[in-house]
C-alpha angles and dihedrals in degrees: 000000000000113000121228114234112248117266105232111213137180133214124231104246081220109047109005085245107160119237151184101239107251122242100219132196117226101282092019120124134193124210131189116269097218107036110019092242118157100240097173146353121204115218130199110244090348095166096053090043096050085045093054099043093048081056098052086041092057093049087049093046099078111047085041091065100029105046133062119282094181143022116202112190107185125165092353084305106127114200127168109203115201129203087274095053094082094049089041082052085046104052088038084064094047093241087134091150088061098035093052093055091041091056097044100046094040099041115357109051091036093058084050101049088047091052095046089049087059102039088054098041097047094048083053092050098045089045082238114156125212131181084219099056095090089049098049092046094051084052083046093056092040092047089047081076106047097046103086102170081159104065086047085051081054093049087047096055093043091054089049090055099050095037089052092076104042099045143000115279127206124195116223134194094272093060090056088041086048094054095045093050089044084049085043089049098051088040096052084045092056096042096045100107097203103189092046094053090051083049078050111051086037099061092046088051084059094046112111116258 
């Protein structure tokens, strides 16, 4: 009896459609039959570009987070606010709800994503293996959904807008770290090939210790 090698198929993420993975050119996208759905993009040197952008995001972390963003002057009364200011006001006005998920989706859960990014990407540069790679890049997947630098970019803007009119603002170093790192972070987003990276993290599971 001759036994027939298993048929891998993937689900659509959309619409549970099953489906032949796709072997993609660089540029090329598939897309699910039924439902329309971007299944992958393939990008050209993804690893070496996403571990080049964590890198960048790591560097722009940290003035981002630490240094004014803005600086308010109202009735002759300077004050700088940082990244942190709006979650401290939060929690002083027992909002903690707020102020947690405010926390997690503006500065936790980016710093992680971006760690993550580079962890995974050098130990696929380097061919390192790891038994925690699959593990890392699923949090990776789930976390891409939770850091929204962009809706605090939003609140920014809107508070500049109001405050313009009632006292003087000043821009300081954090605010143009804090747009870099928000441009870093859609940029490492776009150029993340997922399913090569799982290719990937699965071959170098099967490479021999």
């Amino acid at each position: 009896m001759r036994i027939q090698p298993k048929l891998q198929l993937e689900a659509c993420p959309e619409c549970d459609a099953l489906l032949k993975p796709a072997t993609l050119d660089t540029g090329d996208k598939a897309h699910c039959p039924r439902c329309g759905f971007l299944l992958q993009r393939a990008q050209k040197n993804s690893i070496e570009r996403s571990l080049a952008l964590s890198i960048t995001g790591l560097l722009l972390f940290i003035p981002a987070n630490c240094l004014p963003l803005l600086g308010i002057k109202f009735l002759g009364n300077t004050k700088d606010g940082i990244l942190l200011s709006g979650v401290t006001a939060l929690y002083a006005e027992h909002m903690w709800a707020v102020a947690t998920l405010v926390f997690l989706s503006s500065t936790l859960f980016p710093l992680v994503n971006i760690l993550l990014t580079l962890t995974i990407s050098a130990h696929l540069y380097l061919n390192r293996p790891n038994r925690y790679l699959a593990h890392w890049m699923r949090w990776l997947q789930h976390l891409g959904e939770w850091a929204m630098l962009e809706v605090y970019t939003l609140g920014i803007i809107v508070a500049c807008v109001k405050l313009s009119s009632m006292a003087d603002l000043r821009f300081g170093l954090g605010l143009y770290a804090f747009v870099g790192l928000l441009l870093v972070a859609v940029t490492l987003a776009g150029s993340l090939d997922s399913m090569l990276f799982w290719q990937r993290i699965d071959a170098l599971r099967r490479k021999p210790v």
